[in-house]
C-alpha positions as CSV (number, residue, x, y, z in Angstrom):
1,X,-4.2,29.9,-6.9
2,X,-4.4,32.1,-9.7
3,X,-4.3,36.1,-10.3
4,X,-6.2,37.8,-12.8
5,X,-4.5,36.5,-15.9
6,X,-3.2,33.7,-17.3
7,X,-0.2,34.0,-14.4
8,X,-0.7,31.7,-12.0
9,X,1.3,30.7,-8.7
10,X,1.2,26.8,-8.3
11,X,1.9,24.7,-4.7
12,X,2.6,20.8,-4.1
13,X,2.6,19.5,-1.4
14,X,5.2,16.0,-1.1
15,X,4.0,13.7,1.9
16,X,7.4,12.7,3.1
17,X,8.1,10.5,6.2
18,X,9.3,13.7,8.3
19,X,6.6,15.8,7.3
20,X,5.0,18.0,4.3
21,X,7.4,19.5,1.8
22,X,6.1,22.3,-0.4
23,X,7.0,23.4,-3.4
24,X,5.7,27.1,-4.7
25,X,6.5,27.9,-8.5
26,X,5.6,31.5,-9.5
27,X,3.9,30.7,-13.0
28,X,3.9,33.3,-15.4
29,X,6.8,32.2,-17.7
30,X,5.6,33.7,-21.1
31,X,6.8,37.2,-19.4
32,X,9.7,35.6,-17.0
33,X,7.5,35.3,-14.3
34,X,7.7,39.0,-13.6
35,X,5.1,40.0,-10.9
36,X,1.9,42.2,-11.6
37,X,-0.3,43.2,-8.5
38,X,-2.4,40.4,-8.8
39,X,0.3,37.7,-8.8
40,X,1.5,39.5,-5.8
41,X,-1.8,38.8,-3.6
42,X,-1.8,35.2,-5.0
43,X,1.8,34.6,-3.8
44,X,1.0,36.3,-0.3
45,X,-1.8,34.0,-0.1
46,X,0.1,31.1,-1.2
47,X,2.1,31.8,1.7
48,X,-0.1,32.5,4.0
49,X,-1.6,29.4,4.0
50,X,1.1,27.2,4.2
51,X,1.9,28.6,7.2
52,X,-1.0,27.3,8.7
53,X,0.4,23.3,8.3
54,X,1.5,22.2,11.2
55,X,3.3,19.1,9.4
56,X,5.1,21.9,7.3
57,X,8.6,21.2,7.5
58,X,10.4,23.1,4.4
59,X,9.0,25.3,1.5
60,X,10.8,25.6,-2.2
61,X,10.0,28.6,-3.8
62,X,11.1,28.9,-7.6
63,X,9.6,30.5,-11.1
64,X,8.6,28.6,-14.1
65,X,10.3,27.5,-17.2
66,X,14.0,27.4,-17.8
67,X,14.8,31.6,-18.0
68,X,13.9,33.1,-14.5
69,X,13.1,32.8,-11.3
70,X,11.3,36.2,-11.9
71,X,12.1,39.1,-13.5
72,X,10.8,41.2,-10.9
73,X,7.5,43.8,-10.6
74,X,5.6,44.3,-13.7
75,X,7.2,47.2,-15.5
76,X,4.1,47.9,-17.6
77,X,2.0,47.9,-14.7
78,X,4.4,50.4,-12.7
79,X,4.4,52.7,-15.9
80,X,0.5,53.0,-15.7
81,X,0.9,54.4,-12.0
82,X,-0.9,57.6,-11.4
83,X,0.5,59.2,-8.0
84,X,1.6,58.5,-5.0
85,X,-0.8,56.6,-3.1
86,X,-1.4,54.1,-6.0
87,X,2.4,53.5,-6.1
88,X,2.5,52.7,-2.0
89,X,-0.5,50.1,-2.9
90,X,1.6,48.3,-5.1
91,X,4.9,48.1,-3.3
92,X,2.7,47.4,-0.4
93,X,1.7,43.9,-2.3
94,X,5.2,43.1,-3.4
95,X,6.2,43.7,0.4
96,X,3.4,41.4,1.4
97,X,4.7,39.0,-0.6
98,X,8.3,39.1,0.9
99,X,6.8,39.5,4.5
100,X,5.0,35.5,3.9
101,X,7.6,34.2,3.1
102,X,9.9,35.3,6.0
103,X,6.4,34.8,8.6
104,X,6.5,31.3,7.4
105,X,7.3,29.1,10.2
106,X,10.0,26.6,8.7
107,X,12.8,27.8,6.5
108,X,12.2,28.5,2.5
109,X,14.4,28.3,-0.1
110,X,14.6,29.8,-3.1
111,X,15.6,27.7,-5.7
112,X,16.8,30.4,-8.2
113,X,17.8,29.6,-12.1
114,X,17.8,32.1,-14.8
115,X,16.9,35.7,-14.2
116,X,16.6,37.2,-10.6
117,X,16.2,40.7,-11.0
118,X,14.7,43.7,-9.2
119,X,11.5,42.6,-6.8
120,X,12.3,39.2,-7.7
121,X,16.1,39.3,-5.7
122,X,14.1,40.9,-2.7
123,X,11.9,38.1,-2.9
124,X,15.1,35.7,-3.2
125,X,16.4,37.5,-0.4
126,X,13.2,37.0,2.2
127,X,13.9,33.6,1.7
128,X,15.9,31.7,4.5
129,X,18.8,30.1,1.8
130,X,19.3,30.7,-2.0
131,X,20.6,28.5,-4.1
132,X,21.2,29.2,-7.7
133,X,22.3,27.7,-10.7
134,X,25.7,28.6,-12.7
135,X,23.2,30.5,-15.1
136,X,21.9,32.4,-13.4
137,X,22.0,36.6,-13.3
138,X,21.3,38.7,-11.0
139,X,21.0,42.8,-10.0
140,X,18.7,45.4,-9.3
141,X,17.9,47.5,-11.8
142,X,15.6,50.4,-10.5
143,X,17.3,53.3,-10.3
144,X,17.7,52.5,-14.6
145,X,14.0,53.3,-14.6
146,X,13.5,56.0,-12.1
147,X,13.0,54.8,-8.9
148,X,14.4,53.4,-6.1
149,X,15.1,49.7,-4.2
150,X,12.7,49.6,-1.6
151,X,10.9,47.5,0.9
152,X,13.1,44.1,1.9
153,X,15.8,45.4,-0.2
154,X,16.8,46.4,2.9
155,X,18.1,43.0,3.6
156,X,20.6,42.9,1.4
157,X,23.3,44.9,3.3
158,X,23.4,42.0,6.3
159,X,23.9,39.6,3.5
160,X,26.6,41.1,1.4
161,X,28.0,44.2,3.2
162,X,27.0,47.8,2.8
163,X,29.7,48.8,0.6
164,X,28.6,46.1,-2.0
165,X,25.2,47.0,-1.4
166,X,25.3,50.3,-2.5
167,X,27.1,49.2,-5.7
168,X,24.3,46.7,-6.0
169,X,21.6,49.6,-6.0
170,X,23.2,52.8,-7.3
171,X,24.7,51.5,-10.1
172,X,21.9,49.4,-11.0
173,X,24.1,46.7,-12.9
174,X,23.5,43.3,-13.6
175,X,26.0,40.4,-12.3
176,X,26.6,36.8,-12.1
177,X,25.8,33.8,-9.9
178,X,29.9,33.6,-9.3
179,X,29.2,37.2,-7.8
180,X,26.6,36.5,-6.1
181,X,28.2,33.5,-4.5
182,X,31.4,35.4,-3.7
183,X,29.3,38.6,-2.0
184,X,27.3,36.1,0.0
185,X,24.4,36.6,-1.3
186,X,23.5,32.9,-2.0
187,X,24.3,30.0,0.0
188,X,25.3,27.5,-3.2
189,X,25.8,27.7,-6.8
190,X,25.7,24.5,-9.0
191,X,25.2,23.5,-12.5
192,X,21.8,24.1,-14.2
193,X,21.6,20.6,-14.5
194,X,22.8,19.8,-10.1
195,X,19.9,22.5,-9.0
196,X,17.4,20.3,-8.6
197,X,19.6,18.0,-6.7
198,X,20.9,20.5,-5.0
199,X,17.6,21.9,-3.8
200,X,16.5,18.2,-2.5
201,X,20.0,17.4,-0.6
202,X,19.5,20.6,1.5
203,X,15.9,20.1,2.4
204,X,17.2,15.9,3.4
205,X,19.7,17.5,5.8
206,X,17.4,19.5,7.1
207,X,14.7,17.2,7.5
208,X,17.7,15.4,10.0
209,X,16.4,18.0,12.7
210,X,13.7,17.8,14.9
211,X,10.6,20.1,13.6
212,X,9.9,22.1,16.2
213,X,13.4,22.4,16.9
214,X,13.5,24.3,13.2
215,X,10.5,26.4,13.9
216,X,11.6,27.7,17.3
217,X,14.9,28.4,15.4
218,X,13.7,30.1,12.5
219,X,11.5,32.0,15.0
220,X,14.6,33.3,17.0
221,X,16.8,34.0,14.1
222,X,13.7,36.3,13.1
223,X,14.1,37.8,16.6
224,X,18.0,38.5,16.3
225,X,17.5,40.4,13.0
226,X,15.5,43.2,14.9
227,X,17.1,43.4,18.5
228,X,20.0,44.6,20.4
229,X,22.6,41.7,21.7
230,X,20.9,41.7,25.7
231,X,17.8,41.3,24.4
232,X,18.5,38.9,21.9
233,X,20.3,36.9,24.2
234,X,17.4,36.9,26.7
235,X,15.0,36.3,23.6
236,X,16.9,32.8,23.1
237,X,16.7,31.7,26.9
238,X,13.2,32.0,26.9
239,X,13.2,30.0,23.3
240,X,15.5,27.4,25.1
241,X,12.9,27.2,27.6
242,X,10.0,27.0,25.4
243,X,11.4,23.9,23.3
244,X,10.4,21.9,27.1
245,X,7.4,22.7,26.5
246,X,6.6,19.4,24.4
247,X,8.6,15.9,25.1
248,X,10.8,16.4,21.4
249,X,14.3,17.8,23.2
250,X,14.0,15.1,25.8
251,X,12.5,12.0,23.3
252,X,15.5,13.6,20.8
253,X,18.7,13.5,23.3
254,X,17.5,9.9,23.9
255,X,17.5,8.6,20.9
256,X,20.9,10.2,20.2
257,X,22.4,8.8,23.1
258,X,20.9,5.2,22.7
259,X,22.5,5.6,19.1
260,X,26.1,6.2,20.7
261,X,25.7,3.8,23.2
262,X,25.0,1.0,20.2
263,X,28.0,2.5,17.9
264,X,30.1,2.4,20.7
265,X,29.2,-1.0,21.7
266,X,30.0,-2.0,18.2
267,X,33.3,-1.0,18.7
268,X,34.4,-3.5,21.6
């Protein structure tokens, strides 16, 4: 899929044995993949239409070449902004593009090396796990240029705290992956050269689950985020109750207890 200029958003699809891993690599690494309006829509779309796979099972979303994982929104687009309804547009796209990847129906992570700054740490942050390399630097720097952190910004106070997250966006300042690791806003950090690695051991333990298992899960977790404790209790009965709905729970607990009966067999 491509946007207007040479900035293109790329997806491969790996046939595994457990399903259809994707990979989605933002592609616009002359300008550290920073994100104009047009490679906004093509990432939405991206998105979009994965979610549509039924043999989906995990998506890896990272930016091209060795320095970022994006930059963030186009600066030089933002700066040509004429009032107030052509500023919601674009925030509107960038949104969109956060909003995919948390509709998605299995989880995505964001595989994140390099810079991660501004739009591009709300995009980090719609993902469902974050792992970065050692080199990797983070922050968001809006309020340097004039404006505020918006849209799914908002999800970084569940992840590292309110009081961190208002140093995060008032002060504007940049910090490391050890930071970012330490405030819990990613899962792992490993060498440059362990991401990759890193990236395929999560996606094997995950790929130990049963699918719709994952989906309903993601689903629910989706759910929790947005209601009150009663309601997000009763919200996971009824996803208890709709995992009966195929044969997987019941052709699942079999299999796991066929496996314990032979281990402990082997044992006597």
């Amino acid at each position: 899929m491509e946007s207007s200029d040479s900035a293109k958003v790329h997806v491969r699809l790996e046939e595994r044995k457990q399903g259809i891993v994707a990979t989605v690599t933002i592609d616009n690494a002359r300008r550290l993949n920073v994100m104009n309006g047009a490679l906004m829509s093509a990432l939405a779309d991206a998105m979009a239409k994965l979610a549509g796979n039924e043999a989906l099972r995990a998506v890896v979303l990272t930016g091209a070449g060795p320095k970022a994982f994006t930059a963030g929104a186009d600066i030089n687009e933002m700066a040509e902004i004429k009032d107030a309804a052509a500023a919601k547009a674009f925030i509107m796209r960038l949104h969109h593009c956060c909003a995919a990847i948390r509709d998605l129906p299995v989880p995505v992570i964001a595989r994140i090396h390099g810079y991660c700054f501004g739009g591009g740490l709300e995009i980090a942050a719609a993902c469902d796990v974050r792992l970065a390399s050692e080199a990797a630097t983070f922050g968001m720097q809006e309020v340097k240029i004039g404006i505020p952190s918006v849209i799914e910004a908002a999800l970084l106070p569940p992840l590292v705290g309110w009081g961190r997250a208002r140093e995060i966006l008032l002060l504007g300042e940049t910090f490391t992956a050890a930071d970012a690791f330490a405030w819990r806003l990613v899962e792992h950090v490993v060498p440059a050269s362990a991401l990759d690695q890193a990236v395929e051991d999560w996606i094997g333990r995950l790929l130990t689950s049963a699918p719709r298992a994952v989906r309903l899960q993601k689903r629910l977790i989706r759910q929790w985020e947005d209601l009150p404790l009663s309601t997000a209790v009763a919200a996971g009965i009824d996803a208890f109750a709709a995992a009966y709905e195929t044969d997987e729970p019941i052709s699942t607990m079999r299999a796991f207890l066929a496996a314990k009966q032979r281990a402990s067999a082997a044992k006597k």
